[in-house]
N, C-alpha and C positions, 0 to 999 in steps of 0.2 A: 610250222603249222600252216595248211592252207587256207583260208578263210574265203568266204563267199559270200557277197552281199545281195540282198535279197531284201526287200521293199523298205530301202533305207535300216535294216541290221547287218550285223556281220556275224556270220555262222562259222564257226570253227569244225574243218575236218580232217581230219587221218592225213600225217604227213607220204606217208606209204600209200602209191597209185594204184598197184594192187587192191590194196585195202579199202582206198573209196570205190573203186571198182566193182570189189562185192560187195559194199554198204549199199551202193546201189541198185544194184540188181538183185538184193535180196526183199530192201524195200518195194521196188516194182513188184516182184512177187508175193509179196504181201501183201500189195495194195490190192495185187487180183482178186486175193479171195476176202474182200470187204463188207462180205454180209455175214461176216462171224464178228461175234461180239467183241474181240481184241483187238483185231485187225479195223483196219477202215478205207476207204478210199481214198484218203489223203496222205494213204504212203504211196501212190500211184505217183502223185503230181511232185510229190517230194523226192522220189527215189530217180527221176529224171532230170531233175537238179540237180542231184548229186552228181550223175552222169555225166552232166553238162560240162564238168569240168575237166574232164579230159574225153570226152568224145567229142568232134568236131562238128560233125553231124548233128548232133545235141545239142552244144552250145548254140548252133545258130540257128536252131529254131526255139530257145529260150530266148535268144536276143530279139526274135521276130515278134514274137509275143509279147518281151517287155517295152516293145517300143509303140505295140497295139494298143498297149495297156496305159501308157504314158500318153498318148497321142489322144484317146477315151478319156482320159483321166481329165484334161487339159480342152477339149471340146465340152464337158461337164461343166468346168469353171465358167466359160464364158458366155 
């Protein structure tokens, strides 16, 4: 099971690459259409995380991000 940690949890996904491959790029297209009442915008942000795990591309502008967000986080504290 691959798992993937994200703001201090660990998220469990599809051992099969394939498989998180369309998890996520289903989610991304779901997230498109977020002004329908099931769907939302935060399968946008979520379906590229999933990405991130085997696209390269992906991951590192996920990392870029979390180190923004760490970096904000930590200027906030002090």
């Amino acid at each position: 099971m691959t798992t993937l940690k994200l703001f201090d949890r660990e998220f469990h996904l599809p051992r099969a690459k394939w498989l998180r491959i369309a998890l996520g790029v289903a989610l991304v297209v779901a997230g498109i259409f977020g002004m329908l009442p099931v769907l939302g915008f935060w399968m946008l942000p979520l379906g590229i995380v999933v990405l991130s795990v085997d696209i390269p591309i992906v991951r590192r502008l996920r990392r870029r991000i979390a180190v923004k967000w760490e970096r904000r986080k930590q200027s906030k504290k002090t």
